[in-house]
DOZA-94904 format. One record per residue (C-alpha): x, y, z; residue number from 1. Coordinates in steps of 0.2 Angstrom, whole numbers, plus 5000, padded with zeros to 4 digits. Layout:
<nodes>
X;Y;Z;NUM .
...
</nodes>
This chain:
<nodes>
5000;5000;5000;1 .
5007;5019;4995;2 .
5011;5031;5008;3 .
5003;5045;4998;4 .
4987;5050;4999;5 .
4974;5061;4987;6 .
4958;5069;4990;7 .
4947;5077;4976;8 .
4936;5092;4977;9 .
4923;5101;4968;10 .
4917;5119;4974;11 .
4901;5128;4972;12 .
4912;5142;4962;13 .
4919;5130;4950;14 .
4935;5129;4957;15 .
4943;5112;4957;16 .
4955;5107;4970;17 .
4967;5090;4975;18 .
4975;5087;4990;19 .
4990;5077;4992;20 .
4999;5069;5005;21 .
5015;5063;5000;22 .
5031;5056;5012;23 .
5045;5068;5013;24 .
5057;5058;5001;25 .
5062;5062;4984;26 .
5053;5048;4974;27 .
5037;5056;4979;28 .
5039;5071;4969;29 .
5036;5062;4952;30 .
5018;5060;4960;31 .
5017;5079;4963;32 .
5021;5081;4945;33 .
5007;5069;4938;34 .
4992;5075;4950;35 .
4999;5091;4941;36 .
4997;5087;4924;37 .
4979;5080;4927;38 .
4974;5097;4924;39 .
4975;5099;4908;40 .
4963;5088;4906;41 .
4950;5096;4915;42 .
4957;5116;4906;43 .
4970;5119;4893;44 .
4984;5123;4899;45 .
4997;5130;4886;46 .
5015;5120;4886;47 .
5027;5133;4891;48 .
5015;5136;4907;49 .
5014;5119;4910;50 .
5032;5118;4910;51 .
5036;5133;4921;52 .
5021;5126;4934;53 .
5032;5109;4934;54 .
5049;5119;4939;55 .
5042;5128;4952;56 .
5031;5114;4960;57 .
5045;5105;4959;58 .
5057;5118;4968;59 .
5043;5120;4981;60 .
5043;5102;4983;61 .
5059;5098;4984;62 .
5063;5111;4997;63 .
5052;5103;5010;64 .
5060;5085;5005;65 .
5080;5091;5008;66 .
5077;5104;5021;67 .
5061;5102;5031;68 .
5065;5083;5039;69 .
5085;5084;5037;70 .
5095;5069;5032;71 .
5080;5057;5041;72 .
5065;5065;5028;73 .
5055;5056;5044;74 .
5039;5066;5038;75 .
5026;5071;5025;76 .
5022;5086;5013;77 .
5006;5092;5011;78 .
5003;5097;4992;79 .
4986;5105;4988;80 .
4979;5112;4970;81 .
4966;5124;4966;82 .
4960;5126;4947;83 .
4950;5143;4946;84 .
4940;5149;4932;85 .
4958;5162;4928;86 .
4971;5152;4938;87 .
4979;5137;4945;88 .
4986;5139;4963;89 .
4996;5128;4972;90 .
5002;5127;4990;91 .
5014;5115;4996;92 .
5015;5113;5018;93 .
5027;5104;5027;94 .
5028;5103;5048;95 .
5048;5102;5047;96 .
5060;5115;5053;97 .
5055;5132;5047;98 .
5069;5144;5039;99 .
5069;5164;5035;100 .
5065;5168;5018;101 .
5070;5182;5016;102 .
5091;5177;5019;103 .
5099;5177;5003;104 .
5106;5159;4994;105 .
5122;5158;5001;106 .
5139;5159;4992;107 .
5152;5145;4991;108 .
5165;5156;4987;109 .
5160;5165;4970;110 .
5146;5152;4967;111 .
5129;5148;4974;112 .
5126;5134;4985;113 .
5118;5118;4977;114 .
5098;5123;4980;115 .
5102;5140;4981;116 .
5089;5148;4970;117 .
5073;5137;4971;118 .
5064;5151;4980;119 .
5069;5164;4968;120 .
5065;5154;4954;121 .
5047;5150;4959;122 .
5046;5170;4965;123 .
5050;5173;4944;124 .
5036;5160;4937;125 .
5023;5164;4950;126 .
5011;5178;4947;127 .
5006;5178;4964;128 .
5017;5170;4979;129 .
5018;5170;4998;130 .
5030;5159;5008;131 .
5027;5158;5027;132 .
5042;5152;5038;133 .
5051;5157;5053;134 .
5068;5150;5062;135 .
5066;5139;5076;136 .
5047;5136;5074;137 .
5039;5123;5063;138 .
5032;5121;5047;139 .
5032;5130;5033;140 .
5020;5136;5020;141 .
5022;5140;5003;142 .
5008;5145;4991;143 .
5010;5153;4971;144 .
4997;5153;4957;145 .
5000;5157;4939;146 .
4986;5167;4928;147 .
4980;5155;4915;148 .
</nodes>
């Protein structure tokens, strides 16, 4: 039996949403990826968005996996999506150590560390965004949506 789990919603206003529960390990994000691809079959979504919705789920993703649980991933990492009449949201939750968004990647030497940008990169492809986190208190929340 998987560890993941999925729930599907309909609202009143139209909007669509699925919630996914996945283990904080890397081989769950695959399944991130798929539950986001089922939307286009429910609205088209052009092929360049699709992609940029992929990299930045991904990035959201794979933050909570490396960073949340450290080295143990002895977790999970709540994913949910919202399909608006103009939109598609997604907010990805994790109850793992909580961080300060607002310090900059850090520099090995003249380089970025590996992981360095994931933040920034979803801040450039999102239309909206809003990241909650703190140092020392846990859980994390990261939400974005992207104009369809």
């Amino acid at each position: 039996m998987s560890d993941a789990a999925a729930l599907v919603a309909d609202q009143a206003d139209g909007t669509r949403s699925i919630h996914l529960r996945i283990p904080a390990k890397a081989e769950y994000i695959t399944l991130c990826r798929l539950a986001l691809s089922g939307f286009a079959q429910l609205r088209e979504i052009g092929e360049d968005t699709m992609a940029d919705l992929k990299l930045a789920l991904t990035e959201a993703v794979s933050n909570s996996v490396r960073h949340a649980y450290g080295d143990e991933g002895d977790g999970h990492v709540d994913i949910t999506y919202e399909l608006w009449p103009d939109r598609l949201g997604i907010e990805v939750v994790d109850d793992g150590e909580g961080f300060d968004p607002d310090e900059p990647p850090v520099l090995e030497g003249e380089e970025l560390s590996e992981g360095g940008l994931g933040i920034s990169i979803i801040r450039s492809i999102a239309d909206e965004f809003e990241i909650r986190s703190s140092p020392g208190v846990r859980g994390s929340r990261l939400r974005f949506s992207k104009h369809l």
